[in-house]
N, C-alpha and C positions, 0 to 999 in steps of 0.2 A: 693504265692511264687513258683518260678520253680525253684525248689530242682533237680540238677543233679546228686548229689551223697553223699554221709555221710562214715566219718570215724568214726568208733563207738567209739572204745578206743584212746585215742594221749595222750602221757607227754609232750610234745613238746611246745603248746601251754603256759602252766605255769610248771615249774618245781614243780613236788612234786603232783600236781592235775592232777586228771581224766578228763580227756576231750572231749566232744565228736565233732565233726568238721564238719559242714554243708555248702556246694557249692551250691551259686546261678550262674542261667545264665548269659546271659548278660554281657559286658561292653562299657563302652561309649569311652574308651582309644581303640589306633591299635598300641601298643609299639611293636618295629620292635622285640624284645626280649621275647616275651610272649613266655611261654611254652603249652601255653591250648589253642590253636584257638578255637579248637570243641567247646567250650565253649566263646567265641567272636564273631568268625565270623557268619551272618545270617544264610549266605548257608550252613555251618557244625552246629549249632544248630538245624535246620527243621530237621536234619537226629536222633537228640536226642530227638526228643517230643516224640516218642513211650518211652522214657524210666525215663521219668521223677517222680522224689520217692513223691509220693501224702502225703499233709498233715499230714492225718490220721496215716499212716505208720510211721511219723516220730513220733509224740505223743505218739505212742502207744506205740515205742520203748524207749523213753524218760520216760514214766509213769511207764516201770518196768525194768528200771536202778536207780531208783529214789536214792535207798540207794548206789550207785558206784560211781556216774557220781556229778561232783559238778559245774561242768561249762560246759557251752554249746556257741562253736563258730562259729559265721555265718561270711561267707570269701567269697571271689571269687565266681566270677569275678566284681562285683560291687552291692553287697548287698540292696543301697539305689537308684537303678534302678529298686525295686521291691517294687510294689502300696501298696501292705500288708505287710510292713516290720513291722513295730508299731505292727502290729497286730497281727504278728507272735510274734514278742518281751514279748509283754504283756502274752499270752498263756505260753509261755516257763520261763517269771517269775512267772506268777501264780503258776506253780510246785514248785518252791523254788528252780531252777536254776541260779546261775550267767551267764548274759551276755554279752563274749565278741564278736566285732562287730571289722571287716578289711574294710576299707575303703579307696578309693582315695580322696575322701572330695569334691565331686562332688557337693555336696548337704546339706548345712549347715543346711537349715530351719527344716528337719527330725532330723539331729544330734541334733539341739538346743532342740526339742521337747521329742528325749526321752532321753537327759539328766534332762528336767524339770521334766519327769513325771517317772524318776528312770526304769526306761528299759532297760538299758544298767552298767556296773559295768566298763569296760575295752574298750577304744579305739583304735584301731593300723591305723593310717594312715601314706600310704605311699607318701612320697614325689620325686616325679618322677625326678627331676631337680629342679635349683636354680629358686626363684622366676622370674618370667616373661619370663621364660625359658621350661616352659611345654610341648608346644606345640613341640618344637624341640624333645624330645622322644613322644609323647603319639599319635603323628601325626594325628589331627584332628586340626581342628580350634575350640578355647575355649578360655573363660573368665574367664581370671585367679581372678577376684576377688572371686568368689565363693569358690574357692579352699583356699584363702587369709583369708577369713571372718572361713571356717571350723577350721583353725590353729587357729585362734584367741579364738574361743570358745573351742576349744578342751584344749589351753594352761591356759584356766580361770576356768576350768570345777573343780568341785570338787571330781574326780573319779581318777583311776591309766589311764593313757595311754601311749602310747611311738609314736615316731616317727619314719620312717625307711628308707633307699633308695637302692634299690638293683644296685650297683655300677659294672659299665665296661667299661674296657682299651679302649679310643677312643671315650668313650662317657662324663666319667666324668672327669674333673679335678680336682685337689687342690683348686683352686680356685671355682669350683661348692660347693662343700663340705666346703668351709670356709664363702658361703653367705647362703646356708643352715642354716646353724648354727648359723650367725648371726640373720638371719629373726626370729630362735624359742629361742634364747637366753634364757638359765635358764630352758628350757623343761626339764621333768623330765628326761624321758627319751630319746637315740636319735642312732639307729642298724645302721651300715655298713653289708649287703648283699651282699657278691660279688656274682656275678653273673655264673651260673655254665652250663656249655655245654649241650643242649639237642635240641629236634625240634624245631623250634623257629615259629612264626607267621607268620615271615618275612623269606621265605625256604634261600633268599640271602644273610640274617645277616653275616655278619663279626664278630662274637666274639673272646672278649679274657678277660680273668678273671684276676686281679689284683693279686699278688704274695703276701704272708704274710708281708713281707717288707714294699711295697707299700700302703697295707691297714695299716698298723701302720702309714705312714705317713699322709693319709688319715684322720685317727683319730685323726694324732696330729691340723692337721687344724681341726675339728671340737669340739674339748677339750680346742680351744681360747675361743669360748662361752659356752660352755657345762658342768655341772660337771657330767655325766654319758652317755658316750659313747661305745659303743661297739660293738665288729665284728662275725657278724654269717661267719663264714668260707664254 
């Protein structure tokens, strides 16, 4: 696993639980809106391999939080772009940690295998755009069945997860947010993110973040399918 950075303590993750928050490298997405290139782009990762946090370091510090720490989250930039993820998984449940796992849903056949083999407790996948619409943010070329087939498993799973889309003026509509909703129908859960000003990927991005107003109407299209919607502001 290339561990770029760990947050030790977060409530953020789950209300009420300790959480500790671990960043892999890597992703396979170039969203004009990403806030972490460093962590995307090739050329600004090569400048982070001298500083990348080894295994051991992480375990060690996991092994003597044992009694604080009840969930351990592995996120960004795309977790199952990493060969040892299982593998990490299974280590950090042997300690008797909960794990939750962020994901773009790049990669079902991993998801399917450690939901069989109980590795994971909690899934967050993010939903970039409305189905067959990916590619218009995440700006690569991709097969959206992959992404298609992770929904499906994640919606059948017998675990907590939620679904999420970080929403912005010009990029999404009412109508992106009302086939979202349709597509995960009856998902447990389903975040409105707007989207908030910082360096972006893309130095040219145009942003603008949706007003509280307008995330409520947001929501009310995506509450035709949904019975639990809700806005990280």
């Amino acid at each position: 696993m290339l561990i770029s950075w760990i947050n030790r303590f977060s409530l953020i993750e789950f209300p009420w639980e300790i959480c500790s928050v671990i960043f892999t490298l890597w992703c396979n997405f170039r969203c004009d809106y990403c806030h972490n290139s460093e962590f995307v782009l090739p050329e600004k990762i090569a400048k982070l391999k001298t500083n990348i946090i080894p295994q051991k370091a992480i375990f060690n510090f996991l092994e003597s939080r044992k009694w604080q720490l009840s969930w351990v989250s592995i996120c960004w930039w795309e977790p199952t772009m990493q060969k040892d993820l299982f593998e990490f998984c299974k280590k950090v449940k042997s300690m008797w940690f909960l794990v939750k796992l962020d994901t773009n849903g790049r990669d079902p056949d991993i998801l399917q295998k450690l939901l069989a083999e109980k590795m994971v407790d909690y899934i967050a996948m993010d939903i970039k755009q409305e189905i067959w619409k990916f590619s218009e943010v995440a700006w690569v070329e991709l097969d959206e069945t992959n992404y298609l087939k992770s929904i499906d498993i994640i919606l059948n799973s017998n675990i907590n997860y939620e679904f999420r889309t970080t929403v912005i003026k010009w990029v999404h509509s009412k109508e992106n947010i009302w086939n979202i909703a349709k597509y995960i129908k009856n998902a447990k859960s389903y975040f409105l993110q707007n989207f908030r000003p910082w360096i972006t990927l893309n130095p040219n991005f145009q942003w603008e973040s949706f007003s509280r107003m307008e995330l409520e109407e947001l929501k009310s299209e995506a509450e035709k399918y949904l019975k639990k919607v809700a806005i990280r502001n």
